[in-house]
C-alpha positions as a Markdown table, in Angstrom:
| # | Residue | x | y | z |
|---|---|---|---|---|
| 1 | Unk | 8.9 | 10.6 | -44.2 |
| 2 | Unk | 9.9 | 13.1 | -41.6 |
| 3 | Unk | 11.1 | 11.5 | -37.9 |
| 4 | Unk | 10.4 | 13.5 | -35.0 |
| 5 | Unk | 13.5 | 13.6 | -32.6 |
| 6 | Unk | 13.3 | 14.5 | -28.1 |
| 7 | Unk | 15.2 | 15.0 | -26.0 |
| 8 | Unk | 16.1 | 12.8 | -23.0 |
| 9 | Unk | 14.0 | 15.1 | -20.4 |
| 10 | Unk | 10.8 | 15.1 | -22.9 |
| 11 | Unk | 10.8 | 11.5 | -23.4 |
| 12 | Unk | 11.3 | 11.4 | -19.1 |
| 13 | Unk | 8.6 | 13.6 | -18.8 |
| 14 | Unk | 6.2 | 11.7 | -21.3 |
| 15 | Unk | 7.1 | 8.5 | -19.4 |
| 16 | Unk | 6.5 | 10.3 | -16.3 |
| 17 | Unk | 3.2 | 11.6 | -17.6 |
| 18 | Unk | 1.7 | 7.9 | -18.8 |
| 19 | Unk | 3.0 | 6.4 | -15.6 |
| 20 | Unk | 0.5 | 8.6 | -13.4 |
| 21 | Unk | -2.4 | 8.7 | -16.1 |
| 22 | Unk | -1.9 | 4.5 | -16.1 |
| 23 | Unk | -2.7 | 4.5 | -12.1 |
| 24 | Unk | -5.7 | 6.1 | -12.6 |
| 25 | Unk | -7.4 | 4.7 | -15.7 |
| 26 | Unk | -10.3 | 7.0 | -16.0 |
| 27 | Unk | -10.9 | 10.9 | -15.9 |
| 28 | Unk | -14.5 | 12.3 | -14.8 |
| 29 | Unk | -13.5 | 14.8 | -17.3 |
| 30 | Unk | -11.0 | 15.7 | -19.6 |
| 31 | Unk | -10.1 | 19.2 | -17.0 |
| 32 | Unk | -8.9 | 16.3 | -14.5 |
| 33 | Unk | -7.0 | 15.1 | -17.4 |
| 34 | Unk | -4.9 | 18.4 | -18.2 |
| 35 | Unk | -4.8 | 19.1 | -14.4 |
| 36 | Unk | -3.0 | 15.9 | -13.4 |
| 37 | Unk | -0.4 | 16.5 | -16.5 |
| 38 | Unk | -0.3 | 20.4 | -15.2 |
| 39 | Unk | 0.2 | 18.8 | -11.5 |
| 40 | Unk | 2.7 | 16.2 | -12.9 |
| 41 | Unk | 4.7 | 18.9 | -14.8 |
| 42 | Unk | 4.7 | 21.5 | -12.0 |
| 43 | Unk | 6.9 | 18.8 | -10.4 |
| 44 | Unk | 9.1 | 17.7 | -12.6 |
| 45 | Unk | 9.8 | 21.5 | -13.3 |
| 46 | Unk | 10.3 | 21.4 | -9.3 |
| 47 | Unk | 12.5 | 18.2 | -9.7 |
| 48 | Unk | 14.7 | 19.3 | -12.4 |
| 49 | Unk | 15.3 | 23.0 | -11.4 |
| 50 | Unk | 17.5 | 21.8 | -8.1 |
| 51 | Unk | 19.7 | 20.0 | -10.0 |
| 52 | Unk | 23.0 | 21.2 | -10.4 |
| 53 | Unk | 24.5 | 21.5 | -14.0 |
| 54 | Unk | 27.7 | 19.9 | -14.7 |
| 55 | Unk | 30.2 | 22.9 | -14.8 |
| 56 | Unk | 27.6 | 25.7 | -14.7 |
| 57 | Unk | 29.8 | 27.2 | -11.8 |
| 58 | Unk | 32.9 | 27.5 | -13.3 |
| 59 | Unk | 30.7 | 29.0 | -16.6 |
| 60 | Unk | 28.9 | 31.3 | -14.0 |
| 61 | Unk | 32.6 | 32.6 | -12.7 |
| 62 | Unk | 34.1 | 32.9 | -16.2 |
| 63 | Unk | 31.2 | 35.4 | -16.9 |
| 64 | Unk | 31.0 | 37.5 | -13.8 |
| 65 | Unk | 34.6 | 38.0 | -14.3 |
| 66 | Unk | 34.7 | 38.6 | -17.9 |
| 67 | Unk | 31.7 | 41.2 | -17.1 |
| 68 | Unk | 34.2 | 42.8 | -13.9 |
| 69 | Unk | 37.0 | 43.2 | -16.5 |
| 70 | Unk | 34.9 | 44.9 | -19.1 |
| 71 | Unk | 33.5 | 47.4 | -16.7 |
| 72 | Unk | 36.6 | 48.2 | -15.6 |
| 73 | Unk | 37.9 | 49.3 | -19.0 |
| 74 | Unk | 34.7 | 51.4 | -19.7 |
């Protein structure tokens, strides 16, 4: 039997996703439905995207100076 593994941010966004959906109960139609998990999504995307990555800036410098130094030899 195959097992299905997530990551940390699907399962938070799945949680996220049933949370809302639970609030509401009922859809008039299953468009509401996929627009309230589009709407929910949208803002997690939002959410997530301002976060700063641990070490990303000192990654970020290694690179642009890595690309600075080849450049300079071509």
């Amino acid at each position: 039997m195959a097992q299905a593994y997530t990551t940390n941010l699907l399962e938070r966004a799945i949680k996220e996703i049933r949370r809302r959906t639970k609030t509401i109960e009922s859809f008039p139609t299953p468009e509401a439905l996929e627009k309230l998990v589009y709407l929910v999504i949208c803002q997690l995307n939002e959410s997530w995207g301002r976060k700063r990555l641990k070490g990303f800036t000192v990654w970020q410098m290694q690179k642009e100076r890595a690309e600075r130094i080849f450049t300079q030899k071509s």
